[in-house]
C-alpha positions as CSV (number, residue, x, y, z in Angstrom):
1,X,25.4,-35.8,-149.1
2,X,22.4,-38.1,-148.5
3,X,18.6,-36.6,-149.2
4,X,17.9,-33.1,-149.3
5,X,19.4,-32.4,-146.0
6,X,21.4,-28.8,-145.4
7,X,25.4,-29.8,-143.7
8,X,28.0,-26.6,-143.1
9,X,31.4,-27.9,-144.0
10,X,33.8,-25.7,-141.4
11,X,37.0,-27.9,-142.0
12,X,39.2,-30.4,-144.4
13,X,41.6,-32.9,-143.6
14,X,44.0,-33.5,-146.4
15,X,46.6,-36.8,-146.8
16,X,48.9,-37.5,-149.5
17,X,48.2,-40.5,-151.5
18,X,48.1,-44.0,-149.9
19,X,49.6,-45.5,-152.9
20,X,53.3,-44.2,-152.6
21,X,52.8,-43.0,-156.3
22,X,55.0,-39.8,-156.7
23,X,55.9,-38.7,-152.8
24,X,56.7,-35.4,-152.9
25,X,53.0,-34.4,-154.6
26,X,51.9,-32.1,-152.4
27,X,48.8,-29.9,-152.7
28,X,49.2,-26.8,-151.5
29,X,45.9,-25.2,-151.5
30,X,42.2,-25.5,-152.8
31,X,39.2,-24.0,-153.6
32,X,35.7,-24.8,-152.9
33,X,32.3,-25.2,-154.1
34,X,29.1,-25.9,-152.8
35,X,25.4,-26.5,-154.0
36,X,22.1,-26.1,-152.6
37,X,20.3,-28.4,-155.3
38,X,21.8,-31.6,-154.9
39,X,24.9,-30.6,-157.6
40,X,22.6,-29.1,-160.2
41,X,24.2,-25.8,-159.8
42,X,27.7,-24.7,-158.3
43,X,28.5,-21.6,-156.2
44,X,32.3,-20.9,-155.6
45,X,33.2,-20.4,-152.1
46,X,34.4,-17.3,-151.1
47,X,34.7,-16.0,-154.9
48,X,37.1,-18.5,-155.4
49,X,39.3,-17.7,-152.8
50,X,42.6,-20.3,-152.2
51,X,42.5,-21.6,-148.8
52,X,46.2,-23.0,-147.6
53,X,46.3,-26.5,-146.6
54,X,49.6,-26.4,-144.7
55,X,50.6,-29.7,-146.3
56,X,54.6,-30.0,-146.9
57,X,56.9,-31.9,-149.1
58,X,57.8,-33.6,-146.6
59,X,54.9,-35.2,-145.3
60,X,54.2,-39.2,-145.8
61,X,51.0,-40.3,-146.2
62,X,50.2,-40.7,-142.6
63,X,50.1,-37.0,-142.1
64,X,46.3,-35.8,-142.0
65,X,46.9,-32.1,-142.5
66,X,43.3,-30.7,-140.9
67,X,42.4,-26.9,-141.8
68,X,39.4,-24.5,-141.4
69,X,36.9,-23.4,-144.1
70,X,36.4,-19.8,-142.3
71,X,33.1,-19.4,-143.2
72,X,32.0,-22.0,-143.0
73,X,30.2,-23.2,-146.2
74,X,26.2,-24.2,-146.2
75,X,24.8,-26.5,-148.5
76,X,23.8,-30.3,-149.7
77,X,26.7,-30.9,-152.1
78,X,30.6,-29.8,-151.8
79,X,33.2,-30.1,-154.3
80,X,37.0,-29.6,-153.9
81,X,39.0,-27.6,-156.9
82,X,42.6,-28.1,-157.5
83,X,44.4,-27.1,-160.1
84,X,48.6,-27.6,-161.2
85,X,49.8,-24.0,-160.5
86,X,48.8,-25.2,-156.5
87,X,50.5,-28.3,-156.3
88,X,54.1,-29.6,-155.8
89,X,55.2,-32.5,-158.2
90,X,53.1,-34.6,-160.8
């Protein structure tokens, strides 16, 4: 995020690849981090908790799949954790 200004980061949207490489990927849920030191140090959102992202197998890659961060998360730097036991296909 630019400069040392605060943002609160209430929502994601999520789309499958725009490449066509592998489909049926799907990412099923995340986790998030934020810092409030430009990324010099990482807090995990929630304690770590997985936040759904309703995305489906199904979905091409025009599907923007939007959901809420409840609460919201405060900071100058997010990051977005994935990992393979939440995700469908390579």
């Amino acid at each position: 995020m630019p400069g040392e200004d605060f943002y609160e980061c209430s929502a994601m949207t999520l789309m499958k690849r725009g490449d066509g490489y592998d489909p049926a990927r799907t990412i099923n849920a995340v986790q998030f981090q934020f810092s409030q030191d430009n990324g010099q140090t990482w807090h995990d959102h929630e304690d770590g908790k997985w936040f759904k992202t309703g995305a489906l197998t199904t979905d091409d890659k025009n599907v923007a799949r939007k959901f809420d961060v409840e609460p919201p998360m405060h900071g100058n730097a997010f990051r977005v954790v994935l990992d393979a036991a939440h995700v469908t296909g390579s």
